[in-house]
PDB file of N, CA, C, O and CB in Angstrom:
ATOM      1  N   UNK A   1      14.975 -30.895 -27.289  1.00  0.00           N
ATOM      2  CA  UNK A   1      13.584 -30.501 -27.118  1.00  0.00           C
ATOM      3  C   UNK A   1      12.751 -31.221 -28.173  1.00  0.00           C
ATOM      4  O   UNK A   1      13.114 -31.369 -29.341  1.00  0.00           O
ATOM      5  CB  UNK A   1      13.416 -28.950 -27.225  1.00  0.00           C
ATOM      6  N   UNK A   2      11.645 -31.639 -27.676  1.00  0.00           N
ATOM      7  CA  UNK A   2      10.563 -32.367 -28.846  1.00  0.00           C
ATOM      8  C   UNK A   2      10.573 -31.563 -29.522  1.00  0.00           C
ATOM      9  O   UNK A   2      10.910 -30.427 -29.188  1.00  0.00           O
ATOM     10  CB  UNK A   2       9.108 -32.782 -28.642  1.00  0.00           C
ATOM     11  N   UNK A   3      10.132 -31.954 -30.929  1.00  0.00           N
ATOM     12  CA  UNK A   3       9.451 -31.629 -32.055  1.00  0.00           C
ATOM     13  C   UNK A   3       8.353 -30.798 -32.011  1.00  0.00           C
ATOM     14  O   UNK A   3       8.346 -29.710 -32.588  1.00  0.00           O
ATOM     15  CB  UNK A   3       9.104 -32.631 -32.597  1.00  0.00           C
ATOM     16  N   UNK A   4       6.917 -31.455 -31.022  1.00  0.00           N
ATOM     17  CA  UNK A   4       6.146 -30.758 -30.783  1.00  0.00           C
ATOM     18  C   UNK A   4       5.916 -29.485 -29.993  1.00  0.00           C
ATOM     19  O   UNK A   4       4.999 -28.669 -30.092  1.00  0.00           O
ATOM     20  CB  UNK A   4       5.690 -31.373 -30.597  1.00  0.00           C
ATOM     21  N   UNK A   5       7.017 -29.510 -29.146  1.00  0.00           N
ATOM     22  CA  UNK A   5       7.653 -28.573 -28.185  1.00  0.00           C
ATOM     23  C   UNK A   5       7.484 -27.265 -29.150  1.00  0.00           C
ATOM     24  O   UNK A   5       6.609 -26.426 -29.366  1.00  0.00           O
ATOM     25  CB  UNK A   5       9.366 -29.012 -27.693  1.00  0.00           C
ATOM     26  N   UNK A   6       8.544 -27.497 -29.521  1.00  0.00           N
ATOM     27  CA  UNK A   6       9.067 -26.404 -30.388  1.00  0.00           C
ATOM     28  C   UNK A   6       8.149 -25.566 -31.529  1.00  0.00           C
ATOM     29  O   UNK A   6       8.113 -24.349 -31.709  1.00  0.00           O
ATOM     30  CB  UNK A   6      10.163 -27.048 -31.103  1.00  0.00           C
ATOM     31  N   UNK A   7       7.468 -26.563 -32.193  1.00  0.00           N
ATOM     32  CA  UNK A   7       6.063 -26.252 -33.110  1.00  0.00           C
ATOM     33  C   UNK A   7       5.416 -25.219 -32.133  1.00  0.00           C
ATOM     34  O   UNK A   7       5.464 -23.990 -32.164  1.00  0.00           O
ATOM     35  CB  UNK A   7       4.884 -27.780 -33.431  1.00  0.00           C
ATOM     36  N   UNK A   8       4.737 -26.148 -31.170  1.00  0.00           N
ATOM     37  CA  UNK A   8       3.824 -25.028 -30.561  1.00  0.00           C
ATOM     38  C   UNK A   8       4.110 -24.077 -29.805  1.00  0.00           C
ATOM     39  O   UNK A   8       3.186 -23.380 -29.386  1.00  0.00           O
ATOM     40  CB  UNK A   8       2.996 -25.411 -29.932  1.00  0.00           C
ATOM     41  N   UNK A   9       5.785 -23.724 -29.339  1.00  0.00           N
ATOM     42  CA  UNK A   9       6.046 -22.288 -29.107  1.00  0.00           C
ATOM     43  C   UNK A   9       6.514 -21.972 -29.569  1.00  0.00           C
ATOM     44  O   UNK A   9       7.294 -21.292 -28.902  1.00  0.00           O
ATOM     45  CB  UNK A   9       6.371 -21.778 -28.382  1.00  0.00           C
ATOM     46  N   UNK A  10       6.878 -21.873 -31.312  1.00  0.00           N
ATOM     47  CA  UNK A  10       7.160 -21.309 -32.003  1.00  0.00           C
ATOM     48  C   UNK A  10       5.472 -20.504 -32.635  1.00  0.00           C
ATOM     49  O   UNK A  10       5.309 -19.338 -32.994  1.00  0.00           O
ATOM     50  CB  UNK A  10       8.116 -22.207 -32.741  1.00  0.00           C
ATOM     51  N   UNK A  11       4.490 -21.577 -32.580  1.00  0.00           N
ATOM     52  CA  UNK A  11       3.147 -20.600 -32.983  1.00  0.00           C
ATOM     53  C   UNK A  11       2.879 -19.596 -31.410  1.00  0.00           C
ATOM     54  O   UNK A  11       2.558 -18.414 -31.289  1.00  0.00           O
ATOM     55  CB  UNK A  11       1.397 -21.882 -33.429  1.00  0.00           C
ATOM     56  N   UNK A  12       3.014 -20.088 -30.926  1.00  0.00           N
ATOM     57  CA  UNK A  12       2.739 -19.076 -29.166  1.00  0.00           C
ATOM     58  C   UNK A  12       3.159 -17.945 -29.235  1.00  0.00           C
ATOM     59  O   UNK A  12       2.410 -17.030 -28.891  1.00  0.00           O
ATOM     60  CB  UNK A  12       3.557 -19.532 -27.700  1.00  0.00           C
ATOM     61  N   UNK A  13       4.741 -17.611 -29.790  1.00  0.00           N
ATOM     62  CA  UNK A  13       5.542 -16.560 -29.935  1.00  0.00           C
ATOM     63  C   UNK A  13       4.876 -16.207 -31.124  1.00  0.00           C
ATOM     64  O   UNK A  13       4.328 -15.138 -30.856  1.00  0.00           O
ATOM     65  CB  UNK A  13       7.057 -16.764 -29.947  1.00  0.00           C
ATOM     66  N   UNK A  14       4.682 -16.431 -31.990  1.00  0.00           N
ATOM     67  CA  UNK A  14       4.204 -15.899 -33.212  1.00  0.00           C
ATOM     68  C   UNK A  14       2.718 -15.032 -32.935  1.00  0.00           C
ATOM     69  O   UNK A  14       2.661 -13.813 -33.097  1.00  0.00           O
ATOM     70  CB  UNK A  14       4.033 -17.200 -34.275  1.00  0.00           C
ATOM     71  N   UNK A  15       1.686 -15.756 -32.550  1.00  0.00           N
ATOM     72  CA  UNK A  15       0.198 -15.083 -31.905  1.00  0.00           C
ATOM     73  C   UNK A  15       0.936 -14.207 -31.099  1.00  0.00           C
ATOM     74  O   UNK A  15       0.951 -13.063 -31.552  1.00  0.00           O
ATOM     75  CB  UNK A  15      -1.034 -16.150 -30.926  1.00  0.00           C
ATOM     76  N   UNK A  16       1.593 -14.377 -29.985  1.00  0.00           N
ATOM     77  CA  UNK A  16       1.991 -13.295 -29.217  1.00  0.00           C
ATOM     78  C   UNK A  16       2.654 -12.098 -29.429  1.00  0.00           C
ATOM     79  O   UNK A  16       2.778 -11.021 -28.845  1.00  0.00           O
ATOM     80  CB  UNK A  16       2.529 -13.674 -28.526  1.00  0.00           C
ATOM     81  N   UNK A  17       3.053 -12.641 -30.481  1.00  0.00           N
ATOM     82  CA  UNK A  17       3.626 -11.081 -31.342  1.00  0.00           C
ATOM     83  C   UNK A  17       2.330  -9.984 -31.883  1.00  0.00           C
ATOM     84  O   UNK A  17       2.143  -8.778 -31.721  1.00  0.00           O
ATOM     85  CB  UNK A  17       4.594 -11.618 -33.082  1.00  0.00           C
ATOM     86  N   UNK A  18       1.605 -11.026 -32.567  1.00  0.00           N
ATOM     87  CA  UNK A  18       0.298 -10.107 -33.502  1.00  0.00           C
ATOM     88  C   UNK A  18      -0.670  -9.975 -32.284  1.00  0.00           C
ATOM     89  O   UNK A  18      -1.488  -9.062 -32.398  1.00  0.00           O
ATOM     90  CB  UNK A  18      -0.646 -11.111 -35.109  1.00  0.00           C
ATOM     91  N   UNK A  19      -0.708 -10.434 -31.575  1.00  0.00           N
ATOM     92  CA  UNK A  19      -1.531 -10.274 -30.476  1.00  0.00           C
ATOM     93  C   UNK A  19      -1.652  -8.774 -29.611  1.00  0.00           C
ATOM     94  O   UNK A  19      -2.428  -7.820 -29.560  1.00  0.00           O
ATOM     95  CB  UNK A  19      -1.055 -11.332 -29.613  1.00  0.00           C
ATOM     96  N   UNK A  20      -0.490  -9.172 -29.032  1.00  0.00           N
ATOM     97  CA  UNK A  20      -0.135  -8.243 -28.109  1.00  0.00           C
ATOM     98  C   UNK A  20       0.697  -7.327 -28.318  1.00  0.00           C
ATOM     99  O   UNK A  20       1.018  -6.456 -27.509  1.00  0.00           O
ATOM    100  CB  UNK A  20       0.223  -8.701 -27.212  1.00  0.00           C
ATOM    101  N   UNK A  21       1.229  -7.512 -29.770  1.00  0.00           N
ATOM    102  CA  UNK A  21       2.054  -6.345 -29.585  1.00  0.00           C
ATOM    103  C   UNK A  21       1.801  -5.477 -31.029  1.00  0.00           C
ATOM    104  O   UNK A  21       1.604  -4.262 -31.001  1.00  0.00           O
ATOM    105  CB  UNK A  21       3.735  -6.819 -29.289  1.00  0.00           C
ATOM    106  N   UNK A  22       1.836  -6.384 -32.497  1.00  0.00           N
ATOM    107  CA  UNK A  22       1.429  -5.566 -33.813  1.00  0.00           C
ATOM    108  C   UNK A  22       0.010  -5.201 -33.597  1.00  0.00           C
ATOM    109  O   UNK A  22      -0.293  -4.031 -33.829  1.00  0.00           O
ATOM    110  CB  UNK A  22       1.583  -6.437 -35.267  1.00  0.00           C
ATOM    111  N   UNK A  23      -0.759  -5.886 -33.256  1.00  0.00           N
ATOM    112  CA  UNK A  23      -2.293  -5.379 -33.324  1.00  0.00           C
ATOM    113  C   UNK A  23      -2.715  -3.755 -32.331  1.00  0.00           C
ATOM    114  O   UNK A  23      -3.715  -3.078 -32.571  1.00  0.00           O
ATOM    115  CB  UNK A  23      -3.294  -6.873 -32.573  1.00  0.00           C
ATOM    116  N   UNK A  24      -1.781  -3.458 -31.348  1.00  0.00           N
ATOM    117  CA  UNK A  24      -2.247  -2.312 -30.243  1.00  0.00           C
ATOM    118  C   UNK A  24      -1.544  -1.426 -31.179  1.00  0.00           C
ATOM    119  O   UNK A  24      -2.086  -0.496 -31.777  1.00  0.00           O
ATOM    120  CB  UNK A  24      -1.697  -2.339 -28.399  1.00  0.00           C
ATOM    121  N   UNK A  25      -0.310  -1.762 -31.276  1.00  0.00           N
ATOM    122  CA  UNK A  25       0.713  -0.710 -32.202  1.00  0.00           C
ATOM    123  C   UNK A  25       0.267   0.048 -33.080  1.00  0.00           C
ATOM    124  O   UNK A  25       0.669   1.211 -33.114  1.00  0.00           O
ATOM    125  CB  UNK A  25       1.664  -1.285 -32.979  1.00  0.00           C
ATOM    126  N   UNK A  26      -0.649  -0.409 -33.984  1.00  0.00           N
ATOM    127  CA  UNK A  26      -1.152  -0.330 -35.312  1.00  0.00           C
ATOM    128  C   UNK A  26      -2.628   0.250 -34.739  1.00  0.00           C
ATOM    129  O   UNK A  26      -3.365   0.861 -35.514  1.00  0.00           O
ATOM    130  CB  UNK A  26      -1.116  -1.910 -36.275  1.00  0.00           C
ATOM    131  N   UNK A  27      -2.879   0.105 -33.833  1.00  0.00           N
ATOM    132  CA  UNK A  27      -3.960   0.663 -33.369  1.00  0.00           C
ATOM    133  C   UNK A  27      -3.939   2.084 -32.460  1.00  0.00           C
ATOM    134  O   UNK A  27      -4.871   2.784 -32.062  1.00  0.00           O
ATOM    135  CB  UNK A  27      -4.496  -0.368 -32.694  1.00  0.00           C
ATOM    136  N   UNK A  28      -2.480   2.212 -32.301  1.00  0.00           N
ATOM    137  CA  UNK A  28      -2.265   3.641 -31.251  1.00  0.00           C
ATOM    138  C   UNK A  28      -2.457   3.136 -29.612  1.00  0.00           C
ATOM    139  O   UNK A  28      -2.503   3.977 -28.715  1.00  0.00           O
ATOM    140  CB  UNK A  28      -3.711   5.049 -31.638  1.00  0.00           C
ATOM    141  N   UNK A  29      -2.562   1.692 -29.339  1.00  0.00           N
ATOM    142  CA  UNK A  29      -2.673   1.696 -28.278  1.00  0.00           C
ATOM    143  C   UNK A  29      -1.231   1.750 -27.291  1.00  0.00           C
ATOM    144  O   UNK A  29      -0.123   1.946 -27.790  1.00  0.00           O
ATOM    145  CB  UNK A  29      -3.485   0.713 -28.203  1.00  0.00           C
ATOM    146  N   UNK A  30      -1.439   1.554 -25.900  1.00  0.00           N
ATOM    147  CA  UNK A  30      -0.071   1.449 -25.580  1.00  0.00           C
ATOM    148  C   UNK A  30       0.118   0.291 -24.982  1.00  0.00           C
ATOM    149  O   UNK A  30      -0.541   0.086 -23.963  1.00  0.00           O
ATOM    150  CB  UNK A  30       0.426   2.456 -24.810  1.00  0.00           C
ATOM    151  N   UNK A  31       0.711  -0.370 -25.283  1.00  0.00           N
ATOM    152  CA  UNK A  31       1.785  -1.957 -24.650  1.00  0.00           C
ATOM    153  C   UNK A  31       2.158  -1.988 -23.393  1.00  0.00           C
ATOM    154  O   UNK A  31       3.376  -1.820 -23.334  1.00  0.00           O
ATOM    155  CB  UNK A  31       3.344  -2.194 -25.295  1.00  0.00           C
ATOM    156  N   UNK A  32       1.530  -2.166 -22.041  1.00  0.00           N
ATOM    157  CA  UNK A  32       2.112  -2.206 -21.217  1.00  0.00           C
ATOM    158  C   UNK A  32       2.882  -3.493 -20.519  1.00  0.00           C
ATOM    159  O   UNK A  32       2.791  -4.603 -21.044  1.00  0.00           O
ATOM    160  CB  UNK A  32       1.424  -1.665 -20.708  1.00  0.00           C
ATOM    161  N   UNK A  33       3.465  -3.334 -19.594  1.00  0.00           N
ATOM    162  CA  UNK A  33       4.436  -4.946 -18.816  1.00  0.00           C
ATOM    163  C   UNK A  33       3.353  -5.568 -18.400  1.00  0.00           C
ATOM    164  O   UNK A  33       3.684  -6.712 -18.088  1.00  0.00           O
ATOM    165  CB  UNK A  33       5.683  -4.798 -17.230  1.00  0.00           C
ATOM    166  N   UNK A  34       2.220  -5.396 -18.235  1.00  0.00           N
ATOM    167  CA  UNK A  34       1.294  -6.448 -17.655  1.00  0.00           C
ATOM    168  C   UNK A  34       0.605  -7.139 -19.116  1.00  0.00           C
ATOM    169  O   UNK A  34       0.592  -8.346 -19.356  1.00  0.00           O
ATOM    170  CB  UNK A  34       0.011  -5.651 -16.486  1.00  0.00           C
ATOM    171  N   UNK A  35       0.145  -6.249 -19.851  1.00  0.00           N
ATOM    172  CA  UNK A  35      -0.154  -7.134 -20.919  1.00  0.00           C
ATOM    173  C   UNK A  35       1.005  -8.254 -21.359  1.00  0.00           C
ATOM    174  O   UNK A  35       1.049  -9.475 -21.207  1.00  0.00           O
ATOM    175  CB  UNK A  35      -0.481  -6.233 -22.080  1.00  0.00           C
ATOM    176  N   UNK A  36       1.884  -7.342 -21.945  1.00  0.00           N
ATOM    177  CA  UNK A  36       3.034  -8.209 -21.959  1.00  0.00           C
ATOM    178  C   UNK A  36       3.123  -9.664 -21.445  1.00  0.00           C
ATOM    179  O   UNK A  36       2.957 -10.749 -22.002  1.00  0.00           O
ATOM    180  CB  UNK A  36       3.911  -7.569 -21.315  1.00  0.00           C
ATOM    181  N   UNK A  37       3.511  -9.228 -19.925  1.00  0.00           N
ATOM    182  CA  UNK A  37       3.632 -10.557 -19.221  1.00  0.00           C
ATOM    183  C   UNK A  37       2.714 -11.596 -19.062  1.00  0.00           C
ATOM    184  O   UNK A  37       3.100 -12.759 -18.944  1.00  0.00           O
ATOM    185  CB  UNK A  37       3.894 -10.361 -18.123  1.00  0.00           C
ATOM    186  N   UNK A  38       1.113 -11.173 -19.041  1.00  0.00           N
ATOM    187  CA  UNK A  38      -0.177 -11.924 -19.671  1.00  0.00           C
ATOM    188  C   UNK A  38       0.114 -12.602 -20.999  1.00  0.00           C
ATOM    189  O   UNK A  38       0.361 -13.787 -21.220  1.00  0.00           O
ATOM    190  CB  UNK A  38      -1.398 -10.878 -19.947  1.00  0.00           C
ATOM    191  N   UNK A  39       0.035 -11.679 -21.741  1.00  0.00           N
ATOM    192  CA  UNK A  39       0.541 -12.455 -23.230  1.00  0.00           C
ATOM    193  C   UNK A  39       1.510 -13.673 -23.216  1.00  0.00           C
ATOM    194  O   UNK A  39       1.311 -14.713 -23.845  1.00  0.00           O
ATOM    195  CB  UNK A  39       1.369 -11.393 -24.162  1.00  0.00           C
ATOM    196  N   UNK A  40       2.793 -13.365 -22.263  1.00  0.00           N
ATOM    197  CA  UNK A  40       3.767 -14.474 -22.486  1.00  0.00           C
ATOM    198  C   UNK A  40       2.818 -15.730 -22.277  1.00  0.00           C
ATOM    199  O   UNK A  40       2.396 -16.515 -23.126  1.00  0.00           O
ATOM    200  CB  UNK A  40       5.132 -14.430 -21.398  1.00  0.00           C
ATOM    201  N   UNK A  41       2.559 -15.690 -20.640  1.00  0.00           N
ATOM    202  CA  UNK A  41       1.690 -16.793 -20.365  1.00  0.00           C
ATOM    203  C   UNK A  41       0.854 -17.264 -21.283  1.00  0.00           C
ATOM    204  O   UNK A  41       1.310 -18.174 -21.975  1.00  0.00           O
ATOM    205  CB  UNK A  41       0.982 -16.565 -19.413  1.00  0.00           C
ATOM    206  N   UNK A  42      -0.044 -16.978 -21.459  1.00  0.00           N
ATOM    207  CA  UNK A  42      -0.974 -17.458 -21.897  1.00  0.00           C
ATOM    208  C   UNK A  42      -0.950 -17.820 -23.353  1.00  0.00           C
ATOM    209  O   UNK A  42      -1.909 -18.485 -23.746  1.00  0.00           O
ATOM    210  CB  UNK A  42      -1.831 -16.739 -21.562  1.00  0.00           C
ATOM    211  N   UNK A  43       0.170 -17.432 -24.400  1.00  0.00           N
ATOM    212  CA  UNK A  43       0.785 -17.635 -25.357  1.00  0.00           C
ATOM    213  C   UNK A  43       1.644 -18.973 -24.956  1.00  0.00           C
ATOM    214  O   UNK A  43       1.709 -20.045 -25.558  1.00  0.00           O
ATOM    215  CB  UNK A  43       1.463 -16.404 -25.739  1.00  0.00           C
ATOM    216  N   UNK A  44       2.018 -18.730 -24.241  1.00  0.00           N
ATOM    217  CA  UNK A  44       2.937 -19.936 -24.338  1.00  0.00           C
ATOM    218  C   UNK A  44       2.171 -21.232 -23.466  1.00  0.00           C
ATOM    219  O   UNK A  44       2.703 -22.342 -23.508  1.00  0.00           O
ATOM    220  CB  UNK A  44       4.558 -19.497 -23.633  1.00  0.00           C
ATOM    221  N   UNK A  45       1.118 -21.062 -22.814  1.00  0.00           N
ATOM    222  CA  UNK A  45       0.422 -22.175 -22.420  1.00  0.00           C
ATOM    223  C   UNK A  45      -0.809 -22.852 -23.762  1.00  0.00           C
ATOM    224  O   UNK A  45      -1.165 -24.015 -23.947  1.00  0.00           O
ATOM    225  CB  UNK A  45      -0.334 -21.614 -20.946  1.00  0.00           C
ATOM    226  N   UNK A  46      -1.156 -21.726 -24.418  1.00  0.00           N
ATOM    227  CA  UNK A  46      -1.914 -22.122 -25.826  1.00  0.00           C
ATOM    228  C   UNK A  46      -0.906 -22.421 -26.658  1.00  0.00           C
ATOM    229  O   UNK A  46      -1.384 -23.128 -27.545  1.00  0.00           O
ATOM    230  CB  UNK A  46      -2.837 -20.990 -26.541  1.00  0.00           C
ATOM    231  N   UNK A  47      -0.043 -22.293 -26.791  1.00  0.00           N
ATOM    232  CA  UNK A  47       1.295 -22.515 -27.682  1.00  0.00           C
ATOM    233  C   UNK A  47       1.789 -24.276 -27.501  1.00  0.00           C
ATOM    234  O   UNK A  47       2.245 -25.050 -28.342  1.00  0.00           O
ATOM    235  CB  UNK A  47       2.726 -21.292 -26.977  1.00  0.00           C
ATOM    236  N   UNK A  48       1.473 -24.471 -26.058  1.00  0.00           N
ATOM    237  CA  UNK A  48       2.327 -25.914 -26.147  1.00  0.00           C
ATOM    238  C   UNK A  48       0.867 -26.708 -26.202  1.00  0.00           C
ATOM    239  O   UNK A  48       1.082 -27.807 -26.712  1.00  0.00           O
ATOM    240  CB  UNK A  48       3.598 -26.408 -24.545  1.00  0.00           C
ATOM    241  N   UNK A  49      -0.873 -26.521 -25.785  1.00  0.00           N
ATOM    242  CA  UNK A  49      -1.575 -26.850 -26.338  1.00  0.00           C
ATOM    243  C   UNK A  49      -1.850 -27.358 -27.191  1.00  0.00           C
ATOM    244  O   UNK A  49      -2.285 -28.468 -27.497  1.00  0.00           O
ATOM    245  CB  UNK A  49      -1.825 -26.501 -26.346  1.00  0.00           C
ATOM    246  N   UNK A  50      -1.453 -26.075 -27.846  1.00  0.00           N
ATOM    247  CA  UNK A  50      -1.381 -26.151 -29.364  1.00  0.00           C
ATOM    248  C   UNK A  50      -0.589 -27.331 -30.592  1.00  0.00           C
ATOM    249  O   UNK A  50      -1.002 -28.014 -31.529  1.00  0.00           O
ATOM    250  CB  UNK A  50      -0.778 -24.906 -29.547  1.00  0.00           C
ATOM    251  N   UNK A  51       0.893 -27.047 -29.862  1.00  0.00           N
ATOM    252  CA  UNK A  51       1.271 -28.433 -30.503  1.00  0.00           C
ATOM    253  C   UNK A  51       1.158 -29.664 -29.887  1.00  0.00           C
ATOM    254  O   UNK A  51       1.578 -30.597 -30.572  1.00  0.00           O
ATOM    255  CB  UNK A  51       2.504 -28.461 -30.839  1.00  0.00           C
ATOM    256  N   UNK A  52       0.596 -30.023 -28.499  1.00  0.00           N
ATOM    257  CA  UNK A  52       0.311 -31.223 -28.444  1.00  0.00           C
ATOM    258  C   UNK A  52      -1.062 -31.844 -28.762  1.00  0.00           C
ATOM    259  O   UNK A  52      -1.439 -32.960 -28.404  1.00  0.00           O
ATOM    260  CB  UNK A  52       0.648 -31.471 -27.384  1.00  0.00           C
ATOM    261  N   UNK A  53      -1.580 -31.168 -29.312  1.00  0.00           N
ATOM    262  CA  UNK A  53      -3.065 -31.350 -30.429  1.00  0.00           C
ATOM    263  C   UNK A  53      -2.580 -31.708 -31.648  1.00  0.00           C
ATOM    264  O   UNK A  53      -3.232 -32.509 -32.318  1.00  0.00           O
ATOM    265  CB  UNK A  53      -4.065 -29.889 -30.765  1.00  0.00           C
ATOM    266  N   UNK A  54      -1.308 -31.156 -32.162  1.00  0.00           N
ATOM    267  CA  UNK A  54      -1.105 -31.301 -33.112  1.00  0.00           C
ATOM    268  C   UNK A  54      -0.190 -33.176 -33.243  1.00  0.00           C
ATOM    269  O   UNK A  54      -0.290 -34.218 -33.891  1.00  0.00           O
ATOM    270  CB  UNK A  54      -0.458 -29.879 -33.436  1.00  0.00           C
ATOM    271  N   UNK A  55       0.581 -32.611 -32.217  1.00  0.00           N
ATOM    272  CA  UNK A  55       0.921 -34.254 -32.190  1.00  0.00           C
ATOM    273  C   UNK A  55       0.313 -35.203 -32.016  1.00  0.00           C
ATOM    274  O   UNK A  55       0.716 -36.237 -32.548  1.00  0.00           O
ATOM    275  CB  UNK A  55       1.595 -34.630 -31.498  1.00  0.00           C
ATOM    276  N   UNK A  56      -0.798 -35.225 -31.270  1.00  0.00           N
ATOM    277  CA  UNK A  56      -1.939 -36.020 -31.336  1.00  0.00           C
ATOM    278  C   UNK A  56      -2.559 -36.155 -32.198  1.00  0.00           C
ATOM    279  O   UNK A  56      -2.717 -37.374 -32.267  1.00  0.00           O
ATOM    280  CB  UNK A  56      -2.647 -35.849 -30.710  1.00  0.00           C
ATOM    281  N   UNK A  57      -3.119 -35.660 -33.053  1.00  0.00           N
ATOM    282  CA  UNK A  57      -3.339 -35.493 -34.458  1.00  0.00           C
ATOM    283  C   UNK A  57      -2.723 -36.384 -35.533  1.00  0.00           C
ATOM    284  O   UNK A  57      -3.233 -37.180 -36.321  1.00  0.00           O
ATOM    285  CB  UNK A  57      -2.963 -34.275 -34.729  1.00  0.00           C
ATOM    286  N   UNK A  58      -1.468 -35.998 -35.318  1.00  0.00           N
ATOM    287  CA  UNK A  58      -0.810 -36.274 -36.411  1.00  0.00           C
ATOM    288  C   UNK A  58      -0.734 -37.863 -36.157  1.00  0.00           C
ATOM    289  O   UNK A  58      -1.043 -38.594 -37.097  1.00  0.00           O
ATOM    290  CB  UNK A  58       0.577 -35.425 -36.572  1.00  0.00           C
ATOM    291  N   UNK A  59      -0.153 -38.697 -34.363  1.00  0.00           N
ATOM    292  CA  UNK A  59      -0.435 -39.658 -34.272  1.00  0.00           C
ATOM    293  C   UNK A  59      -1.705 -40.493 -34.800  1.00  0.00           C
ATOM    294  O   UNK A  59      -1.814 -41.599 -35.328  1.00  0.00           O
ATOM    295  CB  UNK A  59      -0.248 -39.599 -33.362  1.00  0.00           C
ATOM    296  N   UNK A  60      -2.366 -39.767 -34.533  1.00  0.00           N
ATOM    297  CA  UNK A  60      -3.865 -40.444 -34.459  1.00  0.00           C
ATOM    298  C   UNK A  60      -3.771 -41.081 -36.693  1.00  0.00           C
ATOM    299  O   UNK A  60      -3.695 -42.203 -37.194  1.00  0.00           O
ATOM    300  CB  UNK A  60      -5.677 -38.537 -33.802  1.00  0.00           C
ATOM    301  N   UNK A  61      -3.812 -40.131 -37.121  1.00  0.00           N
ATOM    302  CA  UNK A  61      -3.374 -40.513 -38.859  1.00  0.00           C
ATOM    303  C   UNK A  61      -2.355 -41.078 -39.096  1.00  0.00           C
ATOM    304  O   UNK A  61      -2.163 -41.072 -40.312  1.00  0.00           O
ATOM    305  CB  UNK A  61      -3.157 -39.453 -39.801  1.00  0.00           C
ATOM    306  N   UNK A  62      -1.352 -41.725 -38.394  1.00  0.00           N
ATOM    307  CA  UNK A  62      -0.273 -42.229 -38.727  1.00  0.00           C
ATOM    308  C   UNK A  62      -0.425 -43.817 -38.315  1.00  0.00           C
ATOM    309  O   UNK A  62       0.408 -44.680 -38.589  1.00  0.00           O
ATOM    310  CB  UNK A  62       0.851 -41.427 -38.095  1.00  0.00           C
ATOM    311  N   UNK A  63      -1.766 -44.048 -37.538  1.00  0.00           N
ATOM    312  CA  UNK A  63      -2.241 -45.186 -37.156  1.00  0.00           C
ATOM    313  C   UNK A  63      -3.156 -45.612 -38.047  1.00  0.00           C
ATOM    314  O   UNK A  63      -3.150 -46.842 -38.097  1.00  0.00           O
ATOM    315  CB  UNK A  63      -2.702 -45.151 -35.969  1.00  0.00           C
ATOM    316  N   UNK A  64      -4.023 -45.066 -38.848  1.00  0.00           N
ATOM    317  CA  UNK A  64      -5.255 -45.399 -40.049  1.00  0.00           C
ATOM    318  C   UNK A  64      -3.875 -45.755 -40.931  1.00  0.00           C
ATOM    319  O   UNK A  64      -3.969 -46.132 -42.099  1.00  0.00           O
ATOM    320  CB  UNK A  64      -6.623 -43.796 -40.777  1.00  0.00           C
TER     321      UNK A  64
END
């Protein structure tokens, strides 16, 4: 698996943790399977976003 792969669903899982699950907890709310399963998605589609911004990025300075 890429490098960048992995970066950005390793941050995906990470937001998706404080997201959806420490932030309601801590709030008394309740966690249901639809949030949940929202969260995965959309965590893990901002997640690989995420690191291919970053790899782009990082390309882009490795060329200056």
């Amino acid at each position: 698996m890429k490098k960048w792969v992995k970066t950005g669903l390793s941050w995906g899982f990470t937001m998706f943790l404080i997201i959806v699950v420490v932030f309601p907890w801590f709030q008394g709310k309740e966690i249901t399977v639809k949030s949940v399963v929202i969260g995965i998605i959309l965590w893990g589609i901002g997640g690989l976003l995420f690191g291919l911004s970053m790899k782009s990025r990082l390309e882009g300075k490795e060329k200056n």
